[in-house]
N, C-alpha and C positions, 0 to 999 in steps of 0.2 A: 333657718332650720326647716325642716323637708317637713310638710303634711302628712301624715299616715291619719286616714278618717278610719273612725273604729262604729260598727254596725253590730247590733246585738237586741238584747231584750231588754227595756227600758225598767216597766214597772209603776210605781208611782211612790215621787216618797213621799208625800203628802197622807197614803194611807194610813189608817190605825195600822199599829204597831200591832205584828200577830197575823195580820192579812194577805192573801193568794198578793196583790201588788204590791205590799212592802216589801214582802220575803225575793220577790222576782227583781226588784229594786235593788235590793242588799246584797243578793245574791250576786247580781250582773254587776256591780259598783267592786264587789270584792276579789272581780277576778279582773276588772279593769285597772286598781289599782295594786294588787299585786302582783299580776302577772304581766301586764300589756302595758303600763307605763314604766313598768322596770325594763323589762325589754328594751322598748324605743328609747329608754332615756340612753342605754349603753351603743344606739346607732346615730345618735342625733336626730332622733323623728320626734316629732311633736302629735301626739295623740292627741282626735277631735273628736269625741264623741256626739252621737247626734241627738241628743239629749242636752247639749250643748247648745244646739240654736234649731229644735224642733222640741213640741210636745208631745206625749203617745199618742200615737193614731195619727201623726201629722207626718207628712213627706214633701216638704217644702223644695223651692228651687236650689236652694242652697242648697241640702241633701242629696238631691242631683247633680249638680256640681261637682260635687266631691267624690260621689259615686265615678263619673264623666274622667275628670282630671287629675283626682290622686295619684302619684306615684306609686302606692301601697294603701292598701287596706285589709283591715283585719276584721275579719267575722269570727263573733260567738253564736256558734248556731247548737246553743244548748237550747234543749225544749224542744227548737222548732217553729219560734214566735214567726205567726204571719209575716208580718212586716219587713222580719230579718230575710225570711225566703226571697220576699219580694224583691227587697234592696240588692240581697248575693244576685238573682237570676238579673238583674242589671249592670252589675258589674261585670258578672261574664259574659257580654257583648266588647266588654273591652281587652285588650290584650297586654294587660299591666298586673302586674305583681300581687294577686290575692290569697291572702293567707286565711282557712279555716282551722277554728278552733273551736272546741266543744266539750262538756263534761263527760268522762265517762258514764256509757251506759244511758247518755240522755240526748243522742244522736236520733234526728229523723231520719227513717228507712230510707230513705231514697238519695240521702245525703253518704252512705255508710260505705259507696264506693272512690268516692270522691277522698282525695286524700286530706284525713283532719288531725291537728295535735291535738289528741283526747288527754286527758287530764283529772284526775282525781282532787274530790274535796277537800283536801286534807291541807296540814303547814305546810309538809315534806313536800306534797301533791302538788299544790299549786308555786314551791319553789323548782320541783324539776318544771315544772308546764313553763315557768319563768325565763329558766337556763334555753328548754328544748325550743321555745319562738324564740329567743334572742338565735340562736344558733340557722332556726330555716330563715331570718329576718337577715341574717350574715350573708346565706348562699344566696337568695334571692334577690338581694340588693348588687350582686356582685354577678352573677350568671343572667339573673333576669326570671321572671316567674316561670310555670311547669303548666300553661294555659289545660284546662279542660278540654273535650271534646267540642261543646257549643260552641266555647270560643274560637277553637279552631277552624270549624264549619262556617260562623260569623263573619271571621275578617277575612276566610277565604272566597265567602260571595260574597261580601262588598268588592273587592276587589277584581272579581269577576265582572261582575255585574257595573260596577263602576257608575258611571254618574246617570244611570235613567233616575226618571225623575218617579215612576208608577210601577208596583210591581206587578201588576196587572198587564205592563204593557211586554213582559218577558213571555214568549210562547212555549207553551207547554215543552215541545220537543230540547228547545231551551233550558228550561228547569229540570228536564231528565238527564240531558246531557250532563248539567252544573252537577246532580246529584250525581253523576258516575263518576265525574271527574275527579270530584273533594273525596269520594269513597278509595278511588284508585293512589288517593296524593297521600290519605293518613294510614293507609292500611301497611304496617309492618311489613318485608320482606324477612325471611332465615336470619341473616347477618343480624337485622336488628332486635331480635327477637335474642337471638344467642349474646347479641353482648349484654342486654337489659338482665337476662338470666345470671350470667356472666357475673355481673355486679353485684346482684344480690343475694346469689347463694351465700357467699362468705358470711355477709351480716345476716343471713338465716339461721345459718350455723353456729354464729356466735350467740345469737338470739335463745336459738336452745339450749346453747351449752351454761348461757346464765340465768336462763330458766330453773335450770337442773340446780346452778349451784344456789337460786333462793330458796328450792327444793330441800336442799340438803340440809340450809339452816332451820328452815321449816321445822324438820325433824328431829331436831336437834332440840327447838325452842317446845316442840308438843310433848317432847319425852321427857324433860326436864317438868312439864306442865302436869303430865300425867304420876308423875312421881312427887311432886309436892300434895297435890290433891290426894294420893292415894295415903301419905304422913297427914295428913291433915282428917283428912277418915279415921284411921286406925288410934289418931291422940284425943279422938273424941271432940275435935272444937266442931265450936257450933256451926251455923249458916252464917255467920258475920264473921268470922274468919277466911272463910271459904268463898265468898263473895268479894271481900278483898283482894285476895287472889287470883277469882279469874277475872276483876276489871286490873291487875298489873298484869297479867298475860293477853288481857285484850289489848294494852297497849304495845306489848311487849308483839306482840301479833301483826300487829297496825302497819308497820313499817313494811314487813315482806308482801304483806297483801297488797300495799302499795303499788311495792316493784314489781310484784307480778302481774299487777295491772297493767301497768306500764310497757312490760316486756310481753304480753302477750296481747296488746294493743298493736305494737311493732312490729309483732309478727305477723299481726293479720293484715295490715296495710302492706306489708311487702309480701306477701302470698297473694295481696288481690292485685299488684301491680306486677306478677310474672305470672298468675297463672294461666292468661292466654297466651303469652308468650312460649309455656312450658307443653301446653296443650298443642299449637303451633307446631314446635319439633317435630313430638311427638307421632303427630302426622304427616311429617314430613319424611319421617323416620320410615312409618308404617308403609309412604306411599314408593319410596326407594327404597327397595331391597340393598343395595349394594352400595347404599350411605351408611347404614346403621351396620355393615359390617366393616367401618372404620374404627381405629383404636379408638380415636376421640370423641366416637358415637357408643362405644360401648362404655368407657369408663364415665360419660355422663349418666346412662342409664345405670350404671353402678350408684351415682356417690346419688343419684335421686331415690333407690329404693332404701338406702341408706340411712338418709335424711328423713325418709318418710315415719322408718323403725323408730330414729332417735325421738322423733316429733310424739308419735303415739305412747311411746313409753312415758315421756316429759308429763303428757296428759293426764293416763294411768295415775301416778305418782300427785298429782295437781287431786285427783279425782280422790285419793286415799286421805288426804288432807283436809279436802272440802268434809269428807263423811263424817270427820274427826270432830272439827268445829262446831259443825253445823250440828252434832248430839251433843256439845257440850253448848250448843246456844240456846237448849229445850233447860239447863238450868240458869244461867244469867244469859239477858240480855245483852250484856256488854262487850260478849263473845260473839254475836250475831253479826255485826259489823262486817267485821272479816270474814267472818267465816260463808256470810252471804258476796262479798267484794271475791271471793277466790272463786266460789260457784259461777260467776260472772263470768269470771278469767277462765275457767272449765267450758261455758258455755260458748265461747268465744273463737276458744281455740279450738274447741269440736269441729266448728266449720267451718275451720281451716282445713283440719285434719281429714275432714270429708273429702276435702280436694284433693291432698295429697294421696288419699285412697286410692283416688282417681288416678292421678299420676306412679302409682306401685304399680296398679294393673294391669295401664300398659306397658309401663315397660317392662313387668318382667314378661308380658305378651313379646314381647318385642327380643327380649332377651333369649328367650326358647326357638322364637324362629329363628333369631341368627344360628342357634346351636342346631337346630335342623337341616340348616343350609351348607352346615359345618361339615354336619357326619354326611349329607348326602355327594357332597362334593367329594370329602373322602372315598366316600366308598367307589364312584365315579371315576376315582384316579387309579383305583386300587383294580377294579377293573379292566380301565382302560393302560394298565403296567401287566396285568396279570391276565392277559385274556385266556378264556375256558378251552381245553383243548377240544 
């Protein structure tokens, strides 16, 4: 059976019960066992955690090791735990299959480009986070991992660089070169940038389109919500009636908030994995005039200001929801939940949406110059058929 070393936040179980390292203990043990052992167990991997043959606060040879030789490993880099940053920035020196995973919403900044399966606390939550690793644990066993930048920087000067033994003994003009070279080797050209696009629009599209429809149910389950509460008023019951009701509509709530975590999670990893790509075009568009007056250049700038509409509207609708909640969690608690997990999903997909702002502007910039070049060429023709007597 294959090794997969699993690197996360330890904790202490030995703490009193109630405590900042019990809770960090329970919490990391809950997502190792339902999510990352169910996974592996359906690839044939054998999960090591390093808690397993390390203490906290310890990084033994062994931990290296595994770091060094796994075929696979998986980080929870929920929190942000020291140790766990330490462990991932060693692993990617290597060029083997690492998979990040992290709670919603409990992503460190610097990690949040970096592509991670976020995952909510929840039954539901943590059985798609189970489905959605078994599934990248499928592609990545089978294609090979999706290395980082560093990584790819890493194995391309060792390999440059090759077997001196001092890096000191590499001369400056040396080291500028390596830097031009690795910059010239990963920088995208056109082609690669439009097929990466290519790929991911549809699943953008689809993204929004099932946005819209946990939208709709949404709606559907607030008006119903709003009409029980409003019979529940008018028959005169009391506060404990009425509290009843909104923890079965908290829960009744629980599940869309979920998905729309989930889906506007999705969405933003694949907006931050085209939008230099889309930017890219875009000026490449700008910088030839007489690319972007091809079919295939125009109807890209179409389905993108398109997409951008659908996206802010989805928003809008996402934004109508949160308000709804979120006044109805100033009387139960129990409604806060969700209704703060969608404001999330709103905050989220905001700056996205910020991007794609970016991408309307110019292109319909871009769409008006073609139509300028249009009528001026016309009129041009029109002249030069009709000259002035």
């Amino acid at each position: 059976m294959t090794t997969c070393f699993i690197i996360g936040p330890i904790g202490d179980k030995f703490a009193p019960i109630g405590s900042p390292e019990r809770e960090r203990y329970e919490a990391a043990l809950e997502v190792f066992e339902k999510v990352i052992v169910l996974a592996c167990a359906e690839h044939d991997l054998e999960p090591v955690r390093a808690d397993q043959i390390a203490v906290s606060g310890e990084i033994t040879d062994q931990v290296f090791r595994h770091l060094f030789e796994d075929p696979v490993v998986i980080a929870d880099v929920s929190g942000g735990n020291p140790n766990v940053m330490y462990e991932l920035g060693l692993r990617h020196t290597r060029d083997l299959l690492t998979i990040q995973i992290g709670e919603y919403s409990q992503l460190p900044f610097d990690l949040q480009a970096v592509r991670t399966l976020q995952f909510s606390r929840s039954e539901q939550g943590l059985i798609d986070a189970r489905k959605a690793l078994s599934n990248v644990l499928a592609i990545g066993l089978e294609e090979g991992g999706d290395p980082v930048t560093a990584t790819r920087i890493w194995q391309s000067r060792q390999s440059q660089v090759g077997e001196l033994d001092q890096p000191s003994q590499i001369p400056p003009e040396t080291i500028n070169a390596l830097d031009s070279e690795v910059d010239d080797v990963d920088a995208d050209g056109l082609l690669e940038r439009m097929n990466t696009v290519e790929e991911v629009f549809p699943r953008l599209g689809g993204t929004v389109e099932e946005i819209g429809t946990v939208l709709t149910d949404l709606g559907v389950r607030a008006d119903q919500m709003a009409r029980e509460m409003t019979l529940l008023n008018s028959s005169g019951q009391g506060a404990a009636a009425r509290l009843v009701a909104a923890k079965r509509f908290a829960d009744i709530l629980q599940g869309p908030a979920d998905e729309l975590a989930r889906l506007t999670s999705a969405f933003s990893r694949d907006m931050d994995e085209i939008d230099g790509g889309v930017n890219g075009i875009l000026e490449h568009l700008h910088q030839n005039p007489d690319a972007r007056q091809q079919d295939d250049a125009q109807e890209f700038l179409a389905v993108l200001v398109n997409m951008v509409r659908t996206a802010r509207q989805s928003m809008e609708d996402v934004g109508q929801f949160v308000h709804i909640v979120q006044g109805l969690g100033s009387a139960s608690k129990s409604l806060r939940r969700p209704g703060n997990m969608m404001a999330q999903s709103l905050r989220q997909m905001a700056k996205s949406v910020a991007l794609m702002d970016e991408w309307e502007a110019a292109s319909l910039r871009l769409q008006r110059d073609s139509k300028n070049v249009d009528s001026n060429s016309s009129a041009i023709e029109d002249i030069s058929s009709n000259p002035p007597a």
